[in-house]
N, C-alpha and C positions, 0 to 999 in steps of 0.2 A: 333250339332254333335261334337263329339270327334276330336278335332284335332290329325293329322295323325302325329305318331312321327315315323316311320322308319327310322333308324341309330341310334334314340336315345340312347334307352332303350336296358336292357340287360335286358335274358328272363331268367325266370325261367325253361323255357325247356329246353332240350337237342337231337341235331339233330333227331333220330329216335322219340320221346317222342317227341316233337315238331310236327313232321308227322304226328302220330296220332292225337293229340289233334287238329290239324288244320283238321282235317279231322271229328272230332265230330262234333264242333261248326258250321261245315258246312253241315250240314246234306240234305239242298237242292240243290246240288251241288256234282256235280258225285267224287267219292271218287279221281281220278285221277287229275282234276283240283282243287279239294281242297288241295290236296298232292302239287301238284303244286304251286299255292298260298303258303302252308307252305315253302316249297323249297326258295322261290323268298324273304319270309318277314323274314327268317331265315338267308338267307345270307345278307342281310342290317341290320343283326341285330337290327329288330323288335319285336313288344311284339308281343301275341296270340290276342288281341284286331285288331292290327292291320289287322288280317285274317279276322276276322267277317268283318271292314272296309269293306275290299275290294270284299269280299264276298256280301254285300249289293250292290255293285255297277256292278256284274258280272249278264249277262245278258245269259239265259237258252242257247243260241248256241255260246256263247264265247267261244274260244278256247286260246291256249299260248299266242297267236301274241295280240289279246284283251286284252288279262291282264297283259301283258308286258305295253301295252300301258298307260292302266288306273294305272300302279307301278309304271311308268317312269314319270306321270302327276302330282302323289300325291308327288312321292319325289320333283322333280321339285318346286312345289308349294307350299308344306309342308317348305321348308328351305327358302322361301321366309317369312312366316309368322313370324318369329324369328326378323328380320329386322325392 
């Protein structure tokens, strides 16, 4: 698996453009949590990669407080791997 780089990388989207595209690649995943997701990986200045990430790891009755959790896990543990 792709190591998680949130904060790294700078995206080649832009806020709204960002929204959507986080919102294709997420196609199983209700349009609102994936908008969400893009929200979350847009402002740690994240790539679009990193939405699929976490996309694969969101579970069908996740809600914010869940994937807050599993953003706040991978940064966490993502800036350990540099070390």
């Amino acid at each position: 698996m792709r190591r998680f780089s949130l904060g790294s990388e700078s995206s080649s989207y832009h806020g709204q453009q960002f929204l959507d595209v986080s919102e294709k690649v997420l196609p199983k995943i209700s349009p609102s949590i994936a908008r969400y997701i893009g929200r979350q990986v847009y402002k740690n200045e994240g790539d679009i990669r990193d939405c699929v990430s976490i996309g694969k790891l969101v579970r069908k009755n996740d809600g914010t407080e869940e994937i807050a959790e599993i953003i706040g896990t991978i940064t966490k543990y993502g800036d350990q791997q540099d070390k």
